[in-house]
C-alpha positions as CSV (number, residue, x, y, z in Angstrom):
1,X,146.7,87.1,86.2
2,X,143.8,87.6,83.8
3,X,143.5,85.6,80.9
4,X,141.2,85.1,78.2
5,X,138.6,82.1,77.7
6,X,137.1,83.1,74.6
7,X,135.9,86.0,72.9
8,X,134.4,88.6,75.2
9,X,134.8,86.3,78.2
10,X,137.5,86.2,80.7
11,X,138.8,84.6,83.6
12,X,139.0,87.4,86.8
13,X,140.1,87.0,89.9
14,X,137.3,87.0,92.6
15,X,139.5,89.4,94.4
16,X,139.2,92.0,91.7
17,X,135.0,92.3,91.7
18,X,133.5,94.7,93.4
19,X,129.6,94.6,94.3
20,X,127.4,97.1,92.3
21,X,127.0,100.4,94.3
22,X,123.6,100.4,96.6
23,X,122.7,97.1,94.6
24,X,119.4,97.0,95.8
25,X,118.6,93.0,96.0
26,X,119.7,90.8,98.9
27,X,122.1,88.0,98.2
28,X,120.8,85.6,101.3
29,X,122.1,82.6,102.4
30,X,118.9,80.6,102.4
31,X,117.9,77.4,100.4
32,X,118.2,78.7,96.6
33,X,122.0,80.0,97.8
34,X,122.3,76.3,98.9
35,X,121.6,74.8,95.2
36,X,123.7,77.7,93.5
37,X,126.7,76.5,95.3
38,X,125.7,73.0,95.2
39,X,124.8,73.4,91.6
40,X,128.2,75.1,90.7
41,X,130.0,72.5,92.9
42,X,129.3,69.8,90.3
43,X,129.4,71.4,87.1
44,X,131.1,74.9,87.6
45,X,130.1,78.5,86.4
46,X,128.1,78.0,83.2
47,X,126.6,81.2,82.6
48,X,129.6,84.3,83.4
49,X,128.9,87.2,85.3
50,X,128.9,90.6,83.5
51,X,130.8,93.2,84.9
52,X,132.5,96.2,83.8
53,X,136.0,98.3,84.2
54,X,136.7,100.5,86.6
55,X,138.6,103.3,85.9
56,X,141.0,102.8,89.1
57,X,141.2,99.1,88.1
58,X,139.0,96.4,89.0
59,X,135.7,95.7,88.0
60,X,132.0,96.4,89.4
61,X,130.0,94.0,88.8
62,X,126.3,94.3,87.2
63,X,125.2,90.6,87.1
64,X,125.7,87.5,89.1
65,X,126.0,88.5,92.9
66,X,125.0,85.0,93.9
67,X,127.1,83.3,91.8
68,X,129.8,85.2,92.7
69,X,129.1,85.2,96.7
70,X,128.5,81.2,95.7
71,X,131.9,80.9,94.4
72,X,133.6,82.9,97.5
73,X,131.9,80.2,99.8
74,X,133.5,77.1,97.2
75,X,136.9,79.2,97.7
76,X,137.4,79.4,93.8
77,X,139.9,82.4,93.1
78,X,138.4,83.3,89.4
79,X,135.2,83.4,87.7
80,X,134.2,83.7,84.7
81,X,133.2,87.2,83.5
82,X,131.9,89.0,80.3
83,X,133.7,92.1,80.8
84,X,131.6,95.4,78.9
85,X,132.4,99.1,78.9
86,X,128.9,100.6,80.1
87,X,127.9,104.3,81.2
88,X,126.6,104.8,85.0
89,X,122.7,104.7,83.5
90,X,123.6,102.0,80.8
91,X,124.8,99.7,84.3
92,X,122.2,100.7,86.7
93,X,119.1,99.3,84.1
94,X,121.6,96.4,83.0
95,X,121.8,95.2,86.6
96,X,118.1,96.0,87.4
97,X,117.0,93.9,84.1
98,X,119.2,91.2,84.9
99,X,118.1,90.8,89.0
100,X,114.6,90.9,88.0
101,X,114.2,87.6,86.3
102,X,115.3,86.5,90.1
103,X,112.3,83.7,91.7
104,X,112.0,85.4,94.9
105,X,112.1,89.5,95.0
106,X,111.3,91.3,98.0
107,X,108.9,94.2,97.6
108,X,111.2,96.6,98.5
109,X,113.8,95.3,96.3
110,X,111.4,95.4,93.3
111,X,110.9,99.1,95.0
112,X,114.6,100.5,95.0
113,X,115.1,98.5,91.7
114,X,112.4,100.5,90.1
115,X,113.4,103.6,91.3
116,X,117.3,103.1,90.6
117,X,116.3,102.0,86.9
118,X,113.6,105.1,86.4
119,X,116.1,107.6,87.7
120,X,118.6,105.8,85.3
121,X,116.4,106.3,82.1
122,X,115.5,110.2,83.0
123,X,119.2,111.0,82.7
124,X,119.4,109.5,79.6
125,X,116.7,112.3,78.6
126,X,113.7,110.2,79.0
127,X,110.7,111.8,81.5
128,X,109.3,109.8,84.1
129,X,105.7,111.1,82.3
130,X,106.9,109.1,79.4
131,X,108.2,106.2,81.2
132,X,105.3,105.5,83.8
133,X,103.0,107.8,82.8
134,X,101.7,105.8,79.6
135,X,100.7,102.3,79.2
136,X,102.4,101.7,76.2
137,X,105.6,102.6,77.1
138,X,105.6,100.5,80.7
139,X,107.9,98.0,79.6
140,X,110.5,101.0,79.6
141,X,110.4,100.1,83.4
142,X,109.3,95.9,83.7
143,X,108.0,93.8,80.8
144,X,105.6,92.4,83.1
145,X,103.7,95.1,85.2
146,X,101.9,98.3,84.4
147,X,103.3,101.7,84.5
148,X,100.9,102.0,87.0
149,X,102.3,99.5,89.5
150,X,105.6,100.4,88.9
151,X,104.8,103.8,90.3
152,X,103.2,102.2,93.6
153,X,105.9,100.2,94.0
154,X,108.9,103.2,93.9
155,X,106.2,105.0,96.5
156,X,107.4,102.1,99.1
157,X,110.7,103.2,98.8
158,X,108.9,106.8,101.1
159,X,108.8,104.1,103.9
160,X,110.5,103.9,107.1
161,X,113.0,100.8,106.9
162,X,110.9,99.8,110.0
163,X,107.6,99.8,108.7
164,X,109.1,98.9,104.7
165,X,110.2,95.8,106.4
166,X,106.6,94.3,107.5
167,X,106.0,94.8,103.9
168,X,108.8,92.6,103.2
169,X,107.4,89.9,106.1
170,X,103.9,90.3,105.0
171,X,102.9,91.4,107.8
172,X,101.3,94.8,106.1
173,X,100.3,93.9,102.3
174,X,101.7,95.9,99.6
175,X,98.6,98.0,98.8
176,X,98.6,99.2,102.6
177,X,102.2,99.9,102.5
178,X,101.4,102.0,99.3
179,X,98.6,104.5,101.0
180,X,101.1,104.8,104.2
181,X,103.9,105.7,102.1
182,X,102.1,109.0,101.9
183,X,102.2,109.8,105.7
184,X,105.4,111.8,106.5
185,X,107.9,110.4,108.8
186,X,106.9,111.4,111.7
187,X,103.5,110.3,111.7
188,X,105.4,107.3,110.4
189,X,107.3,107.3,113.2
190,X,103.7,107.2,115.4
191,X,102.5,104.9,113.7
192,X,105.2,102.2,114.2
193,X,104.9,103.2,117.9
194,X,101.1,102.4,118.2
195,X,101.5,99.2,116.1
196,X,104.1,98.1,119.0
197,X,101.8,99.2,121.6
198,X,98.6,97.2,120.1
199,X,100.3,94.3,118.4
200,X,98.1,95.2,115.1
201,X,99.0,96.4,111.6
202,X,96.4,98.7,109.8
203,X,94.1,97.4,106.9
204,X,93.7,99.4,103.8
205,X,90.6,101.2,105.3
206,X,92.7,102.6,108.2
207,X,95.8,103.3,105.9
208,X,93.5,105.6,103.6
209,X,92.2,107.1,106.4
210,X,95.3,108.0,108.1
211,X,96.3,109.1,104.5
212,X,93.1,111.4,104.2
213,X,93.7,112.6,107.5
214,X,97.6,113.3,107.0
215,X,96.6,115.5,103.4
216,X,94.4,117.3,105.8
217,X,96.9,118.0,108.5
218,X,94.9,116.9,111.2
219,X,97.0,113.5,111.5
220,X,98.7,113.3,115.3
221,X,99.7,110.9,117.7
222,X,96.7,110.2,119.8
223,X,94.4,109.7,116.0
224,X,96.9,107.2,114.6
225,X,96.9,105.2,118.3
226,X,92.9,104.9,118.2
227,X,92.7,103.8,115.2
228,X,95.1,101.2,115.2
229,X,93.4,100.1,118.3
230,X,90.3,99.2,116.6
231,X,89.4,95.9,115.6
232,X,89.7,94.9,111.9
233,X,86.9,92.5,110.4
234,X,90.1,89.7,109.7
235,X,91.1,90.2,113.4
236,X,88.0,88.9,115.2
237,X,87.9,85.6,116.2
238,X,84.8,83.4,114.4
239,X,83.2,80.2,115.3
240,X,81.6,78.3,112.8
241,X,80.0,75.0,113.0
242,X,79.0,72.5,110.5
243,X,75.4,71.5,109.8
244,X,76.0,68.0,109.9
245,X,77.2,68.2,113.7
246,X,74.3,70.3,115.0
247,X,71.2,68.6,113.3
248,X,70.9,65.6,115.4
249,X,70.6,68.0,118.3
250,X,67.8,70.0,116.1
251,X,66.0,67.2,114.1
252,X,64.0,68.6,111.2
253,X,65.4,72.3,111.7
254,X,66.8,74.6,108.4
255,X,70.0,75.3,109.2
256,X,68.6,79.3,109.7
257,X,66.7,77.8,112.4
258,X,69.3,75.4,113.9
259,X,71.3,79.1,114.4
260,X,68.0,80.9,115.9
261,X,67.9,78.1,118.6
262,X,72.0,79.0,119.2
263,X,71.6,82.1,119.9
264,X,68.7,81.4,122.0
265,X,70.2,78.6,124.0
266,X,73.4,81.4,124.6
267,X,71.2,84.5,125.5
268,X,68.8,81.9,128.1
269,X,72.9,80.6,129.5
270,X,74.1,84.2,129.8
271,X,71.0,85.5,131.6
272,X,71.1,82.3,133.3
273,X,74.6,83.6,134.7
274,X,73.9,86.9,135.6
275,X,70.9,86.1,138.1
276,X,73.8,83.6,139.6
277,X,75.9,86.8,139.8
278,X,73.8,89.0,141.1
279,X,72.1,86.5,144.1
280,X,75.8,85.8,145.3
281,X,76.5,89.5,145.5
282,X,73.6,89.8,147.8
């Protein structure tokens, strides 16, 4: 049975929550899953979840996923829950507000969050010109970035899961992510192949040129393979020495000069080697 705690707050019965529809943010079990359970272990649910009535009974609930996921793993039958009456739109920015204090947010969580929350404030006769569009009205979106980002972000949400998920890992940064959000699936789709094939992700020089390229139509296949299969600058392996360890082999050399003698010493070894070659293939 449900029964009140105090004003506004009641006790409900885990069983009668249901998760907020395509909540966009992952409830993982990693570490900070570990000290929510640990945490309400010891000292119980301080702060209650908010929720609100379903019309077929039950409630949906708009914050507190963890808490509530931490609580099903302590096997606690109620939780505390500030219970609201809310439109769709008036739930959708509540829980998007409330998940984005969160520590850790994955880009594409921010992405869909951003999205579900913009969408959210158009139908309540807002324009996305208004809400984006203008640096004064940004916080409409996130108190703490532009308008501006905001907008690159929801572009992530054009990814491929495939390809949206090495944004996630870090394997492609977010401002690459962002220009290859503009290529259409299929040249997505090409792209994820060739990134396989090589073992390489695209910097942002290759994304905007596969974008150009895309706008222009003359994006395919065999384009997006060769230039994945180019070297980036950060992929080439360097070799670097300190002064210290090369000047007693170069007394009284500048360090320029200690390098001039390098690449001597290499080019005289290399030649060196290829007169070895060349009498042993006689």
């Amino acid at each position: 049975m449900t029964k009140p705690i105090q004003e506004n707050v009641q006790s409900i019965l885990i069983k009668e929550i249901q998760p907020f529809r395509n909540h966009p943010f992952t409830v993982a079990d990693n570490e900070d899953m570990a000290k929510i359970v640990e945490s309400i272990g010891k000292v119980g649910t301080i702060t209650p979840l908010l929720a609100r009535p379903l019309p077929g009974g039950g409630y949906e609930l708009i914050s507190g996923h963890r808490r509530l996921e931490a609580c099903r793993k302590l096997g606690l039958e109620n939780i505390p829950v500030i219970v609201r009456k809310m439109t769709d739109d008036e739930a959708v920015i509540a829980m998007v507000d409330a998940n984005l204090q969160r520590e850790h947010i994955l880009p594409s969580e921010k992405a869909f969050a951003y999205k579900m929350k913009l969408e959210a404030i158009k139908h309540q006769g807002v324009t996305s010109r208004q809400v984006v569009g203008k640096r004064e009205s940004a916080d409409s979106i996130s108190a703490n970035e532009s308008g501006r980002t905001v907008q690159r972000y929801i572009r992530l949400t054009k990814l491929i899961p495939q390809i949206l998920k090495m944004v996630d890992e870090e394997r492609i940064a977010f401002s690459v992510g962002v220009e290859l959000s503009y290529l259409n699936q299929y040249e997505q789709e090409d792209l994820l192949e060739a990134i396989e094939l090589e073992d390489k992700t695209p910097s942002l020089s290759q994304a905007i040129q596969m974008k150009k390229l895309s706008q222009s139509g003359r994006l395919d296949s065999e384009i997006i393979e060769k230039i994945i299969s180019q070297d980036k600058p950060n992929q080439r392996e360097k070799i670097s020495f300190q002064y210290d360890e090369l000047s007693k082999y170069f007394p009284k050399c500048s360090p320029q000069e200690v390098q001039r003698r390098m690449m001597k010493l290499a080019q005289a070894d290399y030649q060196r080697r290829v007169r070895n070659r060349n009498r042993e293939a006689r």
